[in-house]
N, C-alpha and C positions, 0 to 999 in steps of 0.2 A: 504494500500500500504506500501511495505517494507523502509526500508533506508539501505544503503549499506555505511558502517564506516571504514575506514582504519586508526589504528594506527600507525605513521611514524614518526621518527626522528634517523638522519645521527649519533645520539651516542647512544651507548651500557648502559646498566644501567641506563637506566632515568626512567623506569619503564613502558614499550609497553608490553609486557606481562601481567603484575601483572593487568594495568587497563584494557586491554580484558577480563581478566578472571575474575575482581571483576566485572566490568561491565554488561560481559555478565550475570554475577551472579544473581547482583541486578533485572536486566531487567525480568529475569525470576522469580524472587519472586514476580515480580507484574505482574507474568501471561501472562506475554508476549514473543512470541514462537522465542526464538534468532537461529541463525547460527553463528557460529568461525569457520573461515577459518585461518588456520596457515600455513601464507604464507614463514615462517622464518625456514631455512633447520638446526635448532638447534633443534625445535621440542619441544621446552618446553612446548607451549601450549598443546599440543595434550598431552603430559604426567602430564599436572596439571589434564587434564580437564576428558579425558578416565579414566574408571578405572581398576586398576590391571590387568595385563596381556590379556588386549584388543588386538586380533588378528587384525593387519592392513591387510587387502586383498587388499585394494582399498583407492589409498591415493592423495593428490595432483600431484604428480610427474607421476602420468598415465595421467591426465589431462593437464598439461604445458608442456609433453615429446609430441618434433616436429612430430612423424611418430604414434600419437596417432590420433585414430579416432573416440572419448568418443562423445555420441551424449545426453545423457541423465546422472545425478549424480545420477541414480538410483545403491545403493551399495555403493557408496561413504559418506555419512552421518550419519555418527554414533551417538548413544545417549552418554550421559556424565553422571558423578555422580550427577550435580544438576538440578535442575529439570525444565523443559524447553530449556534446554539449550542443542544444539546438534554441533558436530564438522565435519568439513571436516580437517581431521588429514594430516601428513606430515610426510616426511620421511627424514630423512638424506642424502641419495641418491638425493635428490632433488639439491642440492647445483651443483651436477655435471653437470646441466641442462644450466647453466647462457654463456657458450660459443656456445649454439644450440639457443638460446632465442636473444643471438646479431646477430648472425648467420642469423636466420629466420625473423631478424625486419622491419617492424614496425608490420607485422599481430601477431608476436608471443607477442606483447604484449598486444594484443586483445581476444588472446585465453582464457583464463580468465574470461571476460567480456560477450564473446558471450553465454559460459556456463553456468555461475553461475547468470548474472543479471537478469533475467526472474523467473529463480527457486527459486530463493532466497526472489527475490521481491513477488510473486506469493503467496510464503510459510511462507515466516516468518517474524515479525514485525519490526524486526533489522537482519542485518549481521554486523559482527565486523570481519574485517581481522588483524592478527598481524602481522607486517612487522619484515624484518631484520633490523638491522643500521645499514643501506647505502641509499645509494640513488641509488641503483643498477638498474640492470631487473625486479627483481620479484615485485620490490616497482612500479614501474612503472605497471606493469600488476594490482597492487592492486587499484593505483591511476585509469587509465582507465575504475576500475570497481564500483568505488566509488560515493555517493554521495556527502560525507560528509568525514574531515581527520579530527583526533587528535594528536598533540604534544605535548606528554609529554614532561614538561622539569624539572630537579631537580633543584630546589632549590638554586642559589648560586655557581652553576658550571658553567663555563664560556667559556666550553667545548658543554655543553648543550642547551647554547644561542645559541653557532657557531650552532648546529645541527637547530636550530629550526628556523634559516635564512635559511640554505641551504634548508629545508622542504620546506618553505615558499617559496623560488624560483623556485623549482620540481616543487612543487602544481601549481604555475601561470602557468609557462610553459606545463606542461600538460593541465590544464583548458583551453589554448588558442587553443591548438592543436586539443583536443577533442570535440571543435565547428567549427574547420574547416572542420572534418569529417564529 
């Protein structure tokens, strides 16, 4: 059975990318079949992890856009340069989504969940999602689909604590909600 990981914290630079992606890294050198989902409309992940001039056909943003009717991630899941390790990539475009997501709430931040926790859990030994820094919509759609969260926090930044209290409040407050459901 899978586990479903979402990297979150309310600041930028504390390093949610780098440990998705060394992470997801690790896990697959021990043979273990990961998923990364990059949940964060910068797209870094999807550009460390694809390689060179990866055609996105099919990317997050057809799955979290409201008037989308994706029943299956078949075509959605792309292989990476290292080995085990496959992505559901993201697009920039995605960002524009976050006023149709408040819009459509509470289901739209289920959308996510309904899709990906079956398939995921099904297929692969780990999913790592990397959030943006916020505590926004899409962090919310990832918390929803999670089992498990990580907060990074740097070192000695005091900026990075605030982030990883506000984390720490999301997290409970979803957790209570998603067993009233």
């Amino acid at each position: 059975m899978g586990h479903i990981i979402s990297v979150v914290n309310n600041k930028g630079g504390v390093g949610k990318t780098l440990t998705t992606c060394n992470l997801a890294d690790a896990l697959g050198k021990k043979k273990k079949k990961v998923l990364v989902v990059d949940i964060d409309s910068q797209c870094n992940t999807s550009l460390i992890l694809l390689p060179k001039n990866t055609q996105i056909r099919k990317s997050l943003f057809e799955i979290i856009e409201s008037n989308s009717k994706i029943n299956s991630l078949n075509g959605f899941i792309y292989a990476t340069k290292y080995n085990n390790v496959f992505v559901l990539p993201n697009i920039t475009d995605t960002a524009n989504l976050e006023p149709d997501l408040i819009t459509n709430a509470p289901e739209s931040f289920f959308k996510l969940r309904s899709l990906l926790r079956d398939y995921a859990i099904n297929n692969y030994d780990f999913t790592i999602i990397d959030c943006p820094p916020n505590m926004g919509s899409f962090v919310l759609c990832a918390l929803y689909a999670s089992d498990f969260v990580i907060v990074p926090v740097k070192a000695g930044s005091a900026f990075s604590v605030e982030g990883l209290i506000r984390a720490t409040k999301l997290i409970e407050e979803v957790r209570k909600k998603a067993t009233q459901i």
